[in-house]
C-alpha positions as CSV (number, residue, x, y, z in Angstrom):
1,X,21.8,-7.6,-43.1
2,X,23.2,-11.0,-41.7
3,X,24.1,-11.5,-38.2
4,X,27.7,-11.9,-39.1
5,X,28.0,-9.0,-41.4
6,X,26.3,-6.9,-38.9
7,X,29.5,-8.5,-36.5
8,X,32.4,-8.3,-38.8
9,X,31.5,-4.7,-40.2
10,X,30.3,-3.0,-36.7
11,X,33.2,-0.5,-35.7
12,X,33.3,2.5,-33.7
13,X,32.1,6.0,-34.6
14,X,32.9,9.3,-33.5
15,X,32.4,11.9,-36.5
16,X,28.8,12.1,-37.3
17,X,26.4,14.1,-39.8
18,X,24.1,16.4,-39.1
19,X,21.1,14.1,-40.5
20,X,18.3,14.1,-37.5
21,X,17.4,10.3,-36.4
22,X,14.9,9.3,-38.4
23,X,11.3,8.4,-36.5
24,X,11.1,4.9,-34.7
25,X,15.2,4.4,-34.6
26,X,15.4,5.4,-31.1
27,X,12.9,2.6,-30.1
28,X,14.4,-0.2,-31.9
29,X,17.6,0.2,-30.4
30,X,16.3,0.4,-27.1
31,X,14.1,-2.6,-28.2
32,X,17.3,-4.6,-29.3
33,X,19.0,-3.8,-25.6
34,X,16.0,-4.5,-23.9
35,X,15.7,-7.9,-25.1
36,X,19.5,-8.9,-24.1
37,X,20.8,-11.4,-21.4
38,X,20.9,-10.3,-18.4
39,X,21.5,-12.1,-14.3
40,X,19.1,-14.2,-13.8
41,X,16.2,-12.5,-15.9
42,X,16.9,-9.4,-13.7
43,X,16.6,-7.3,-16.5
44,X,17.3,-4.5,-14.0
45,X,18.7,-1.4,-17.0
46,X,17.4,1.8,-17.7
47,X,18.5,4.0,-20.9
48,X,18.7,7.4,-21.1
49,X,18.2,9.2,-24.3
50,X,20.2,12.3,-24.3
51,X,20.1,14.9,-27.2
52,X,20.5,18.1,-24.9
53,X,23.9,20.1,-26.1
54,X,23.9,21.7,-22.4
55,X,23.4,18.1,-20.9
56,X,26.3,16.7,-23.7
57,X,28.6,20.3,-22.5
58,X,28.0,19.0,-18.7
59,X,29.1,15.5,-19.0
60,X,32.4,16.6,-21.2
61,X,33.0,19.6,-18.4
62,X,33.1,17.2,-15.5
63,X,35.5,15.1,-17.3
64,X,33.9,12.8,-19.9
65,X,34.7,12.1,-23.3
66,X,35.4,15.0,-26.0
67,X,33.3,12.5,-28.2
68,X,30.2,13.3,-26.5
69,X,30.2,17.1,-26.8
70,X,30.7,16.9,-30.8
71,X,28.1,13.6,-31.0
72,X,24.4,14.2,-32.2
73,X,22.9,11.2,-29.9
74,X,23.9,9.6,-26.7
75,X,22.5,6.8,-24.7
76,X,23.2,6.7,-21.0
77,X,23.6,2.8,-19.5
78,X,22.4,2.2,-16.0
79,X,21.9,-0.8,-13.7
80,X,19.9,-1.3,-10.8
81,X,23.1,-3.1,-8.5
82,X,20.7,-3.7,-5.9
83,X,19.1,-6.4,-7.8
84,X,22.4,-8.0,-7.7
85,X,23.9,-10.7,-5.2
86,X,27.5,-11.4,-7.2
87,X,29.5,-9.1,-6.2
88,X,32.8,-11.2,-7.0
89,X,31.9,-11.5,-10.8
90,X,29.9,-7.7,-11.0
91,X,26.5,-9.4,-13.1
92,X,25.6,-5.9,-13.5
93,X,28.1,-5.0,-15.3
94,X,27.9,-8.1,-17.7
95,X,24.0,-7.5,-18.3
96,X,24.9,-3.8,-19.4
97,X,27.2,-5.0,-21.8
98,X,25.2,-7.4,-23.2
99,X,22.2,-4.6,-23.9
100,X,25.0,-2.3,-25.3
101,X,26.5,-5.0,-27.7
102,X,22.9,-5.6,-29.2
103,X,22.5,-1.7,-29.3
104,X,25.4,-1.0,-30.8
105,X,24.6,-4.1,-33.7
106,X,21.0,-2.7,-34.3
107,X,22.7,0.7,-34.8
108,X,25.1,-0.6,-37.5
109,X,22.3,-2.7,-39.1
110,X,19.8,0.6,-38.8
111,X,22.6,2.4,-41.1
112,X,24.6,4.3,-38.1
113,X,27.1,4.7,-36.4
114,X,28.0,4.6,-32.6
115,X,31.2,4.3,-30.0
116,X,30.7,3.0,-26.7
117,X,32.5,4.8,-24.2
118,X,33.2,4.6,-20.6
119,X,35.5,8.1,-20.5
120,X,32.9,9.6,-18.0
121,X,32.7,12.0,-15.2
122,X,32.7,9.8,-12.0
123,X,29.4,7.8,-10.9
124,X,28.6,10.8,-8.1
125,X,28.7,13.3,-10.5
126,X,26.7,11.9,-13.5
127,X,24.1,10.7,-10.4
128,X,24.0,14.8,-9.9
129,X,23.3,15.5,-13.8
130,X,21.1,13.3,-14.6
131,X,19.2,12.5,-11.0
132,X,20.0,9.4,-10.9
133,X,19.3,7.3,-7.9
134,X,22.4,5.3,-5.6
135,X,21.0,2.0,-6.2
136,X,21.3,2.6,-10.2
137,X,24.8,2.0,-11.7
138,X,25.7,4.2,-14.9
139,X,27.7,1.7,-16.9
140,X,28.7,3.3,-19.6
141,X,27.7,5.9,-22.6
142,X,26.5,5.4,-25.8
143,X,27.4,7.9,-28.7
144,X,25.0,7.6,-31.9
145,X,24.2,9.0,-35.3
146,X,24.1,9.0,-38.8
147,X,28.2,8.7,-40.2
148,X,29.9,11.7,-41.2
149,X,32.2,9.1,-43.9
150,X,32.2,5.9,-44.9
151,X,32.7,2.7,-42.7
152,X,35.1,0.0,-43.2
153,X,35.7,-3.2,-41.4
154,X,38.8,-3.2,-39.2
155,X,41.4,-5.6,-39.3
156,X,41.6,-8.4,-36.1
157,X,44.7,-8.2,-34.5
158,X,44.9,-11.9,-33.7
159,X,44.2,-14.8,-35.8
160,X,41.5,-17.5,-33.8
161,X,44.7,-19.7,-33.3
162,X,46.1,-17.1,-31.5
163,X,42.9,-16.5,-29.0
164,X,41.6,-20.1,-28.6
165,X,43.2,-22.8,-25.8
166,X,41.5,-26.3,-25.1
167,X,40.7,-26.8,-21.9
168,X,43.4,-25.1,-20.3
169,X,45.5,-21.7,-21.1
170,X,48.2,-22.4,-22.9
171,X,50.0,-18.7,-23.3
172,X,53.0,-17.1,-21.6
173,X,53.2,-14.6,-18.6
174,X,52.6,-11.5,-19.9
175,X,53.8,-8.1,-17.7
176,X,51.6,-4.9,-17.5
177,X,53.4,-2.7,-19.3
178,X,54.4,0.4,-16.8
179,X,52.2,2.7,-18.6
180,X,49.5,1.1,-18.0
181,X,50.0,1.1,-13.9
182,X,50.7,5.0,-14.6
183,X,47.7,5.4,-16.6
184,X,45.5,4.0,-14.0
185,X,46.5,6.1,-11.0
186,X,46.2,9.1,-12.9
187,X,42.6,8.6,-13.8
188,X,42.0,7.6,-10.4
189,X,43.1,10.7,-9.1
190,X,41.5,12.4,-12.0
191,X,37.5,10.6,-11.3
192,X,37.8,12.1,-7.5
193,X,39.3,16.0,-8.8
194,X,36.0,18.7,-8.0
195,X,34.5,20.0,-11.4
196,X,36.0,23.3,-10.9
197,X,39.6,21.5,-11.1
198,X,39.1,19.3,-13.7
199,X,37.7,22.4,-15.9
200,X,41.0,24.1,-15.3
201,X,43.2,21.3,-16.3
202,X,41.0,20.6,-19.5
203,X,43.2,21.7,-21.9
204,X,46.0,20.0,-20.7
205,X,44.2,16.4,-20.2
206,X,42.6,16.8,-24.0
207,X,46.3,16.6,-25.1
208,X,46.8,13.3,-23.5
209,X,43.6,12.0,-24.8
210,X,43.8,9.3,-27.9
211,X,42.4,11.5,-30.8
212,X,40.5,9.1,-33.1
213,X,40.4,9.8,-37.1
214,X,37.1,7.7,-37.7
C-alpha cells in the first residue's frame, strides 16, 4: 500500500471481529511507533499491550471509553515527562502523537482497524491499574483489531483552500460555541468523581456519549 492511500483511506474503528491478531502484528505496530519523531531524540514512550477483558472492564468502570470494553486489542500510550524541559509547548504530548499516528497507519496498512481515544479514566487512576509510575504520562489509548465491516474513506470537511494561509492567518474570529465551555467543565468534574460515583452515574453518562455506527 502507498503512503497516501494508507493516509487518505485510514479512519477510525470501533466494531471489530472476533479474528485473533495474527503472529508478528503486534510487533510491527509497536515497531512503526517506535521509530516516530520524538523531542529531541528522547524517544522517552512505553506501550502497553492490553488484551485482558477484566483490565478492558476496569478502565471502562472508572470512566473510560465504552469502546474499549467491546474492543479485542488495546494499546496503552505513555511518556516519560521527566525527560521533558518544554513545558509551554507539552513535547511529550507531540512525541506520543507522532508514535500513535504511525501506529494507527501500520494498522490500516496491516489490514485493521483502530480508533485512538483519549476518553479515559483520569491519569491517577489508570497509574493504579496498570502500575504505572508518576514520571510516565499515559497519553492516550489505542483500540485495535481485525474490522467487523468494510472501510471506506471519509469525506474532508474542508477543501486545502479553506485550511492553508501564507504567511499570516488570514480567517475570522471564531467564538467557542457555549457547549463546548459546558462540555469541558463537566468532564472536569467528571476525571476527579471516586470510581464508586462514576459506576453509579454510568448509565446516565453512556446516554450523553457520541455513539459511533463504524
Amino acid at each position: 500500500m502507498e503512503l497516501e492511500e494508507a493516509i487518505k483511506g485510514r479512519r477510525s474503528v470501533r466494531k471489530f471481529s472476533d479474528k485473533e491478531l495474527e503472529k508478528g502484528i503486534l510487533e510491527r505496530i509497536i515497531k512503526a511507533g517506535n521509530c516516530a519523531p520524538s523531542h529531541c531524540n528522547t524517544q522517552g514512550w512505553k506501550f502497553i499491550f492490553v488484551d485482558d477483558h477484566k483490565i478492558k472492564e476496569k478502565i471502562y468502570a472508572a470512566g473510560g471509553s465504552y469502546a474499549i470494553k467491546d474492543a479485542p486489542y488495546g494499546i496503552l500510550v505513555l511518556y516519560n515527562t521527566a525527560l521533558s524541559d518544554n513545558l509551554e509547548y507539552r513535547d511529550w504530548i507531540q512525541s506520543s502523537a507522532a508514535a500513535i499516528q504511525n501506529m494507527l497507519l501500520t494498522i490500516y496498512n496491516l489490514g485493521l482497524g483502530a480508533c485512538w481515544i483519549c476518553h479515559l479514566p483520569n491519569k491517577r487512576t489508570l497509574r493504579k491499574i496498570f502500575n504505572i509510575p508518576k514520571n510516565y504520562s499515559p497519553i492516550a489509548y489505542i483500540i485495535f483489531g481485525y474490522p467487523k465491516e468494510g472501510l471506506h474513506e471519509m469525506p474532508r470537511k474542508h477543501e486545502i483552500n479553506e485550511v492553508l494561509a501564507i504567511n499570516k492567518f488570514i480567517w475570522p474570529k471564531e467564538n467557542v460555541p457555549a457547549k463546548i465551555y459546558l462540555k469541558r467543565v463537566s468532564k472536569r468534574i467528571y476525571f476527579i468523581l471516586p470510581s464508586f460515583i462514576k459506576k453509579l452515574i454510568m448509565p446516565l453518562t453512556d446516554k450523553f456519549v457520541k455513539k459511533f455506527h463504524n
